[in-house]
PAZA-755819 format. One record per residue (C-alpha): x, y, z; residue number from 1; residue in three letters. Coordinates in steps of 0.1 Angstrom, whole numbers, always signed. Last residue first. Example, Ala and Ser with C-alpha at 12.3 -4.5 7.8 and 13.67 -1.06 7.14 Angstrom:
BEGIN
px,py,pz,i,aa
+137,-11,+71,2,SER
+123,-45,+78,1,ALA
END
This chain:
BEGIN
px,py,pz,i,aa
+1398,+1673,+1329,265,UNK
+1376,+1651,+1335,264,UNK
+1386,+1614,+1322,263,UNK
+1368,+1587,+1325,262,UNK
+1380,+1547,+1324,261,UNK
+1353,+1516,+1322,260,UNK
+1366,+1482,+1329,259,UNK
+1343,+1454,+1313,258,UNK
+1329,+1434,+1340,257,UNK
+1293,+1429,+1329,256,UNK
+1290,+1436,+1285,255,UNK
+1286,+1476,+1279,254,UNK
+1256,+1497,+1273,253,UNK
+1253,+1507,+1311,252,UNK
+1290,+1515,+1309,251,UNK
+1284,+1542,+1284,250,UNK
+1305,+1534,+1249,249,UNK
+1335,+1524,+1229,248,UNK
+1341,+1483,+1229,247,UNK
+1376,+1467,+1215,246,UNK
+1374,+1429,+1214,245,UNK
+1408,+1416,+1219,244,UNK
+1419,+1392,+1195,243,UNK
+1432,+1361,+1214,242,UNK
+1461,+1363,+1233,241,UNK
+1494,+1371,+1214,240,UNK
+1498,+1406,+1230,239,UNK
+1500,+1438,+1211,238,UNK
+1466,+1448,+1214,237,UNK
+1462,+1437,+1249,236,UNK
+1497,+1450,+1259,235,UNK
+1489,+1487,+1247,234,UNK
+1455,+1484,+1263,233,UNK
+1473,+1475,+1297,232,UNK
+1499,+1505,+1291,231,UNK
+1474,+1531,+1289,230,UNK
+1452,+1521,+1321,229,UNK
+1487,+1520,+1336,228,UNK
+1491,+1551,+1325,227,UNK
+1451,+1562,+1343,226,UNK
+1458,+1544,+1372,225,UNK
+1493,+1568,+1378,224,UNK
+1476,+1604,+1368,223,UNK
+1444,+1593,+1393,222,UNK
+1465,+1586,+1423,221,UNK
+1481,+1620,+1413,220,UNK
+1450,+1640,+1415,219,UNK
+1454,+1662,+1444,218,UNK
+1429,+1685,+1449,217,UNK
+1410,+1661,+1475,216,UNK
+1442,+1666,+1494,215,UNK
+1446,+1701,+1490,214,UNK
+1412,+1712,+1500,213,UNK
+1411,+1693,+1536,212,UNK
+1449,+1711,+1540,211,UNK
+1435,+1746,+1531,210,UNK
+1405,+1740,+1557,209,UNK
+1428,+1727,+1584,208,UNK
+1447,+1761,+1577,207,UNK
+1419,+1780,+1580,206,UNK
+1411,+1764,+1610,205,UNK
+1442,+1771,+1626,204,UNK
+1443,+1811,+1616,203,UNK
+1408,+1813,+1632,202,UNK
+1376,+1827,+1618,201,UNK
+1355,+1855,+1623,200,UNK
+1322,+1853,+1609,199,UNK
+1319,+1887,+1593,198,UNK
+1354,+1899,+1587,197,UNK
+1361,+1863,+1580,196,UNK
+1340,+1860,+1550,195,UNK
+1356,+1878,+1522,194,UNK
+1388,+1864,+1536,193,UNK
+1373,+1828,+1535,192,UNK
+1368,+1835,+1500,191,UNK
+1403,+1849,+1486,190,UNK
+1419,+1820,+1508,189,UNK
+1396,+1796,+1492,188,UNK
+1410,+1810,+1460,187,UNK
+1447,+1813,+1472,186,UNK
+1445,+1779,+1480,185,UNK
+1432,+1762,+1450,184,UNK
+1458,+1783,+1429,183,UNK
+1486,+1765,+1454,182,UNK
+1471,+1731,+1450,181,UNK
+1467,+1726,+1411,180,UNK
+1505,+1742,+1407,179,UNK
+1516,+1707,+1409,178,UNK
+1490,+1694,+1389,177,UNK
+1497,+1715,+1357,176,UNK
+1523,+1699,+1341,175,UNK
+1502,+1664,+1348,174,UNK
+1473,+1678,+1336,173,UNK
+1491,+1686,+1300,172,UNK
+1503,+1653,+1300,171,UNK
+1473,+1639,+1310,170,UNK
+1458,+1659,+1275,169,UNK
+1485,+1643,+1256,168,UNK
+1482,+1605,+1268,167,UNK
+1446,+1611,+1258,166,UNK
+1452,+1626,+1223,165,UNK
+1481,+1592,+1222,164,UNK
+1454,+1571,+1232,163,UNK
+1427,+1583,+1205,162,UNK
+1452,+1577,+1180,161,UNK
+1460,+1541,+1191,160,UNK
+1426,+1535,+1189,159,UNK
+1423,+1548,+1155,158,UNK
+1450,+1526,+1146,157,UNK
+1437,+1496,+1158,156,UNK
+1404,+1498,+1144,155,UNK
+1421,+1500,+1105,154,UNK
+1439,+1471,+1113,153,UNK
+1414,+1448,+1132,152,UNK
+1395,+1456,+1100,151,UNK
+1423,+1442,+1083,150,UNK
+1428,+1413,+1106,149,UNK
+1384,+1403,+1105,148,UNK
+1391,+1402,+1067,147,UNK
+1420,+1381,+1071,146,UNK
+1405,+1358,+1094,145,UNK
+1374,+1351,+1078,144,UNK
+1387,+1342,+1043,143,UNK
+1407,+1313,+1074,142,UNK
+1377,+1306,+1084,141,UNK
+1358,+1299,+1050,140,UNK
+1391,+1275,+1039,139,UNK
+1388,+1262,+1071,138,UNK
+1356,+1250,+1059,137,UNK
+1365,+1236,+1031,136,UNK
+1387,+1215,+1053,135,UNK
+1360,+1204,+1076,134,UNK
+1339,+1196,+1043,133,UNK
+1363,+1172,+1032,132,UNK
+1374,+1158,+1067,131,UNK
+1340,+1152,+1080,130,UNK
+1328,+1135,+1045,129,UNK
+1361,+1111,+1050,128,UNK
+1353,+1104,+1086,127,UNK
+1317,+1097,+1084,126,UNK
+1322,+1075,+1049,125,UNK
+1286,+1077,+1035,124,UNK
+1266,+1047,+1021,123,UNK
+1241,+1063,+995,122,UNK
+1219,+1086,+1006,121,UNK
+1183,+1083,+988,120,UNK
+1172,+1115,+977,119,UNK
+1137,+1128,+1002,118,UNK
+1104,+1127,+998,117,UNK
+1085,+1130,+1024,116,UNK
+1106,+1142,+1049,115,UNK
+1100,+1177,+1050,114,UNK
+1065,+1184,+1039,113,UNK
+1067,+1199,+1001,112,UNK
+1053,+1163,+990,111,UNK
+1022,+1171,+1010,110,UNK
+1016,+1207,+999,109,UNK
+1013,+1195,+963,108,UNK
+996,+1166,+971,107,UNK
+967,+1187,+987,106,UNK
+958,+1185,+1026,105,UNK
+922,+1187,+1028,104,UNK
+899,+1218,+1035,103,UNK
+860,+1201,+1048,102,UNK
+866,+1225,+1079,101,UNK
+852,+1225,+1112,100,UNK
+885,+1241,+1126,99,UNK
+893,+1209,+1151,98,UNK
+878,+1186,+1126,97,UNK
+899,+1199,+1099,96,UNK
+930,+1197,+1125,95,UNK
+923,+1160,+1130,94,UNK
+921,+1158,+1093,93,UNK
+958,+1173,+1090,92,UNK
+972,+1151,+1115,91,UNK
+964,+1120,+1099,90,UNK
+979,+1131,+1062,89,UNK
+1007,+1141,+1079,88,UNK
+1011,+1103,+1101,87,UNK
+1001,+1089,+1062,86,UNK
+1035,+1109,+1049,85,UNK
+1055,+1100,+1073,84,UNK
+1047,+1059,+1068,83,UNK
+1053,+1066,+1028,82,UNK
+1087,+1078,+1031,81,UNK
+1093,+1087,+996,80,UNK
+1126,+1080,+979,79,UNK
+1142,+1099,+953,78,UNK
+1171,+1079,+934,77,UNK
+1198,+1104,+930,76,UNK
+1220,+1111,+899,75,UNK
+1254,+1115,+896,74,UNK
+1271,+1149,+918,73,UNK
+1274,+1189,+904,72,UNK
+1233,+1188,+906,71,UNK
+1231,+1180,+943,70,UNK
+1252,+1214,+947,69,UNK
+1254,+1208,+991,68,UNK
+1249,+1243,+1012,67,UNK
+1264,+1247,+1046,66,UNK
+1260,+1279,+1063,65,UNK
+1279,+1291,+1092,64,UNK
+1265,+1318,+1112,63,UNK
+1295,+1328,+1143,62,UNK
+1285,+1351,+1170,61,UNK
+1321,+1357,+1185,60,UNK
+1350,+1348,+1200,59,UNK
+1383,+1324,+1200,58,UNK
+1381,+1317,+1158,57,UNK
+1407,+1294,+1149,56,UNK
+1411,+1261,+1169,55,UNK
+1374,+1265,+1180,54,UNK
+1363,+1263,+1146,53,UNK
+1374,+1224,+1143,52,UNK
+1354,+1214,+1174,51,UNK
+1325,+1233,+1162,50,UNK
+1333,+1213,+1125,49,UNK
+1334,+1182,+1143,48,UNK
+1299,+1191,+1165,47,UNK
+1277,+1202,+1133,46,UNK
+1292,+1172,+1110,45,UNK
+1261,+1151,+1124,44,UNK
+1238,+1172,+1106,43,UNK
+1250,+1164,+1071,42,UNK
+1219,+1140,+1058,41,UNK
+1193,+1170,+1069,40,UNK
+1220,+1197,+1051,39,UNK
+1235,+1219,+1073,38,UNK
+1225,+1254,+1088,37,UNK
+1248,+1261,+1120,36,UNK
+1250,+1285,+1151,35,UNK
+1281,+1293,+1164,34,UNK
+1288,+1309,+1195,33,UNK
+1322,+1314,+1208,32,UNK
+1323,+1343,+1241,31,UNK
+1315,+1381,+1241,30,UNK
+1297,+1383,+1211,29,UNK
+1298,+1405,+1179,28,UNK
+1292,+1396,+1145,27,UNK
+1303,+1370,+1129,26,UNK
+1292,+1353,+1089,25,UNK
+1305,+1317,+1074,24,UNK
+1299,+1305,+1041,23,UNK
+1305,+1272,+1035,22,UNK
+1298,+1255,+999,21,UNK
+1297,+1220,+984,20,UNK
+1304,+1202,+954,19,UNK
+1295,+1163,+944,18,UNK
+1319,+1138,+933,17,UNK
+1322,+1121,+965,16,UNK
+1328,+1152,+980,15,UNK
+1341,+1187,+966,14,UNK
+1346,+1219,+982,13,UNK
+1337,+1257,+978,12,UNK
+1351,+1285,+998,11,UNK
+1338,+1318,+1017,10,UNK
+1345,+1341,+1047,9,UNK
+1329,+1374,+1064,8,UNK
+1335,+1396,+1090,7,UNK
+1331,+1412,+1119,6,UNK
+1340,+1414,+1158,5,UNK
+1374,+1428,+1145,4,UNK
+1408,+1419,+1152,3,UNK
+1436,+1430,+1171,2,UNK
+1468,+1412,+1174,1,UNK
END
């Protein structure tokens, strides 16, 4: 099944009395790349839930935001890490001296530093919290999924039209082919005629020159890759590997090692 590079999934949890949100964003990538924003206390879910993503989701740039609703959960006692707060304060007057300023670092910029003040986490069960927000998440995935299908849908089908106009127009070339060599002869015939009252030229190497023509004429080597071209994407979007990534474009805007067909006709 194909599926597009896009897309866009959504769901709401609950932990330990408190709610929670994952919203996950992709875009196009050649290989799994997921980039997180979590919650300071949260940041050691980011390898689980990678782990968890990887059963779903083969490809793509993946933005996965992680958002707690402190004020769905009982109250918090705020702490205030005192010793981070002195090691700001410190760094701040060694920059004043640096700049030759008498500028100070106000409260209200100091409590904003991260760190400073903080809620105080109560005792958290790892495996529990990884499991509650792992499943919202592949609630998120899963919205993912079926929107990335659909599309996958819609960009199927107009693939599969632009293969059938394809598998028309070699169809036509095909018909054509055999009488390809025969109208190619009679023109360099026509030519060398012209010419031979001139130059002079032999029967025989007219002949060799007919028979050089004819086989670069001859484009059934080309007819045979390009079907099996055909029947390869038919398989990739049929198959049960993971989504296929359909790309239109030059070559020199395309990913390393991604076959390129043309067609003159």
């Amino acid at each position: 099944m194909a599926r597009s590079m896009t897309g866009f999934g959504h769901a709401t949890g609950e932990y330990d009395g408190e709610t929670h949100t994952v919203e996950v964003s992709s875009v196009n990538h050649r290989f799994l790349d997921c980039s997180f924003r979590l919650p300071y206390a949260w940041t050691a879910l980011e390898a689980p839930l990678k782990e968890r993503i990887k059963k779903d989701v083969a490809r793509g740039k993946l933005n996965i935001c992680i958002r707690r609703d402190r004020s769905s959960g009982k109250r918090q006692a705020i702490r205030c890490d005192q010793e981070l707060a002195k090691q700001y304060i410190d760094a701040a007057k060694r920059l004043a001296d640096i700049m030759h300023t008498t500028e100070v670092l106000t409260l209200d910029a100091l409590v904003k530093l991260d760190g400073v003040l903080c809620p105080e986490e109560s005792d958290t069960n790892t495996e529990v919290l990884t499991a509650a927000v792992g499943a919202t998440l592949d609630a998120a995935i899963a919205q993912l999924n079926e929107a990335r299908a659909i599309e996958g849908q819609a960009l199927t089908a107009d693939l599969n039209e632009r293969i059938a106009a394809m598998r028309d127009a070699l169809a036509t070339v095909e018909q054509l082919a055999p009488d390809l060599s025969a109208a190619y002869e009679t023109r360099l015939r026509e030519r060398i005629t012209a010419l031979n009252a001139e130059v002079g030229l032999a029967e025989e190497r007219i002949a060799m020159e007919v028979a050089i023509m004819a086989e670069k004429a001859d484009v059934n080597e080309e007819i045979v890759r390009l079907k099996a071209h055909f029947e390869h994407v038919d398989e990739m979007v049929a198959g049960s590997e993971p989504p296929v990534t359909l790309l239109v474009g030059e070559p020199s805007s395309l990913p390393n090692h991604t076959p390129v067909v043309r067609l003159a006709v």
